[in-house]
C-alpha positions in Angstrom: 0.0 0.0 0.0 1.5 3.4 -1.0 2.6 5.6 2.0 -0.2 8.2 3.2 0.8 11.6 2.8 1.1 13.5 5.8 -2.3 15.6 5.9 -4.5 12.3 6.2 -2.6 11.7 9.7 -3.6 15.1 10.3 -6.5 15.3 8.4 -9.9 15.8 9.9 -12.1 12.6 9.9 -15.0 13.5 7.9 -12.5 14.0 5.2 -11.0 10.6 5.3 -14.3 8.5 5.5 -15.7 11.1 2.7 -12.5 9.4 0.2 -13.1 6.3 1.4 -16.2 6.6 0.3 -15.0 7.1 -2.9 -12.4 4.4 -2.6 -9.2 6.0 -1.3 -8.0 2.7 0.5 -5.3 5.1 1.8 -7.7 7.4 3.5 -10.0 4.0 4.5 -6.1 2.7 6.2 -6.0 5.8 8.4 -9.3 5.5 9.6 -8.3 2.2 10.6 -5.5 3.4 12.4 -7.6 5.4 14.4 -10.3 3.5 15.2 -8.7 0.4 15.5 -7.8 0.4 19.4 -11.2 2.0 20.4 -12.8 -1.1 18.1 -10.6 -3.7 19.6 -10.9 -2.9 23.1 -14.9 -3.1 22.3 -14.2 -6.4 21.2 -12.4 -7.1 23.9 -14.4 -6.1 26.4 -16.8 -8.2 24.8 -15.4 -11.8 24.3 -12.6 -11.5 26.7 -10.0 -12.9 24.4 -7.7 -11.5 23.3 -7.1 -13.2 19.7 -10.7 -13.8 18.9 -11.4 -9.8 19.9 -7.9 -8.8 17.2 -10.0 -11.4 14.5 -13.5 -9.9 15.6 -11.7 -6.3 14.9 -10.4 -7.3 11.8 -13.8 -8.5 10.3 -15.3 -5.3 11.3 -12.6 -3.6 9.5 -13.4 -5.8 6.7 -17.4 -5.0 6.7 -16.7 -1.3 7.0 -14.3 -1.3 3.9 -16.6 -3.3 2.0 -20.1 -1.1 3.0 -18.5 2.0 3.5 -20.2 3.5 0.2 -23.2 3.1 1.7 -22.7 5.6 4.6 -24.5 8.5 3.8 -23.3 11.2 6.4 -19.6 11.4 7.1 -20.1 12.6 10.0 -22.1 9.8 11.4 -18.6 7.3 10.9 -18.1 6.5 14.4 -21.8 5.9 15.1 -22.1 3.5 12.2 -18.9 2.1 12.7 -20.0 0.7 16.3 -23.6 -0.6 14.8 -20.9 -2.9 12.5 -19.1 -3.9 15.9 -22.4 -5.0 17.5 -23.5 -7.0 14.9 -20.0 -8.1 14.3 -20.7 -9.4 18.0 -23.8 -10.7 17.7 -23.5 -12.8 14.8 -20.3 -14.1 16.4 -22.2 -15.5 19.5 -25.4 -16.0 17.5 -22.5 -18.7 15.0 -20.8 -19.9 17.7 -22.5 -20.3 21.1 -23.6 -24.0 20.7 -24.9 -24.2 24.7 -27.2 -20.8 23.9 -30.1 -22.3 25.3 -28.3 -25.3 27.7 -28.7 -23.0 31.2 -26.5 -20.8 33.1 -22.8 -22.4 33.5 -21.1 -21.5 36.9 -17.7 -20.1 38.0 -16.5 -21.7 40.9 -13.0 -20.9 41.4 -13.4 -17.0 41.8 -10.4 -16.6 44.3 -8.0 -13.9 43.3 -8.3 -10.8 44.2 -5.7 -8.7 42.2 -7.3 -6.2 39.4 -5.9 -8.5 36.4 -7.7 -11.3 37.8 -10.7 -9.8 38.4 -11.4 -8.3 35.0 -10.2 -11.7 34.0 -13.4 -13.6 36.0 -15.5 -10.5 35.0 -15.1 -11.6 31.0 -15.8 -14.9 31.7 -18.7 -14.1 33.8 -20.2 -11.9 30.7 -19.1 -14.2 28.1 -21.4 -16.6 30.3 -24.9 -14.3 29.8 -26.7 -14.6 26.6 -25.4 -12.5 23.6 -27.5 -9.6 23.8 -27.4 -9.3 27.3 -23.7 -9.3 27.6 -23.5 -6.7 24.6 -26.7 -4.1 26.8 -24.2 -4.7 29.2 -21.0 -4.1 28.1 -22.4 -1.0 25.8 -24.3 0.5 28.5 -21.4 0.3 31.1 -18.4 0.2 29.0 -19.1 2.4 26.2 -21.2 4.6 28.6 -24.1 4.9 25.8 -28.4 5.6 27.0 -30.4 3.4 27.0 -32.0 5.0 23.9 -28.3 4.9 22.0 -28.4 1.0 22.8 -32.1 0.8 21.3 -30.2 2.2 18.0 -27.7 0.0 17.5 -29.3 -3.1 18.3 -32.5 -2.7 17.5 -33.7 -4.5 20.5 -36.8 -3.0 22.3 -35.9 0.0 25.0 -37.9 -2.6 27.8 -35.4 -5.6 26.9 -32.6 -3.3 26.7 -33.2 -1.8 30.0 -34.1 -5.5 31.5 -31.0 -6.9 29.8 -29.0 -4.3 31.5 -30.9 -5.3 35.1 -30.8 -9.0 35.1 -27.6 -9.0 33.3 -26.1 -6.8 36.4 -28.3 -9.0 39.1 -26.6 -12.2 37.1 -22.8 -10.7 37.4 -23.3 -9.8 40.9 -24.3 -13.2 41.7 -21.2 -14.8 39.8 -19.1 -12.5 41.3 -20.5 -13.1 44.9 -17.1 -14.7 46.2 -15.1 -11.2 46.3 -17.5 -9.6 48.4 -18.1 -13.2 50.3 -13.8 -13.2 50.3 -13.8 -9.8 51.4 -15.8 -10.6 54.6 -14.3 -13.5 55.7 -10.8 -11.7 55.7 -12.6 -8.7 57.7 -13.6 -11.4 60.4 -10.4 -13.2 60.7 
């Protein structure tokens, strides 16, 4: 790919997505560049692996570059870059979660306490809830978007968004019961 010249790195992004609409895979790479971390961490925060969230990343990448002459308003990139993310997501669970409908598995071994551990337990506890609730959950806490934002990107109802965000939150604080029940016991001794 040929080198970018230097005013797309300093380019504003409207300008960038408006030739990629036009098929400046140059300007499309920068956008990339930018976006890239903010996608993967969603990705991330999502799946809690690290590989699968880089592959997830990739094939929203892949989506955008192939629909991005559909966007209609430039300035609406990063809005319909993250609807490609969530169904990225969705589809992802919806293809691969063979024990969707097999009940609730259970963490048992929830022991450390460090941070790393942790977030660690607290991606496998939302890779354990249902696609859409762990997605509510991680948009709506992570990505600090309304209730009403959610609705957008989803599509799901506002009621099941806001009682995904509920029961998903009851459900994590019940798999993550042993800190706080950890936290007492070393209180008493």
């Amino acid at each position: 790919m040929p080198q970018a010249p230097a005013y797309y790195a300093e380019g504003p992004e409207a300008l960038l997505v408006n030739l990629a609409t036009k098929g400046d895979r140059v300007a499309f790479a920068e956008l990339v560049r930018r976006r890239q971390s903010w996608v993967r961490t969603l990705m991330r925060n999502c799946c809690g692996d690290m590989a699968l969230a880089d592959d997830l990343s990739q094939q929203v990448f892949l989506t955008a570059w192939r629909k991005i002459r559909q966007l209609k308003d430039v300035d609406r990139f990063g809005g319909w870059l993250k609807r490609i993310a969530v169904n990225t997501w969705l589809q992802h669970r919806r293809r691969n979660d063979v024990l969707q409908h097999a009940g609730d598995a259970e963490i048992t071994a929830l022991t450390h306490k460090d941070q790393t551990s942790v977030g660690m337990d607290l991606d496998r506890c939302l890779a354990l809830l249902p696609a859409a609730v762990s997605m509510c959950i991680v948009l709506s806490y992570h990505e600090r978007l309304t209730h009403d934002e959610i609705v957008e990107l989803t599509g799901l109802p506002l009621g099941t968004v806001k009682s995904h965000i509920r029961r998903g939150s009851e459900r994590l604080r019940e798999l993550l019961g042993a800190y706080e029940e950890s936290d007492s016991t070393e209180v008493a001794e």
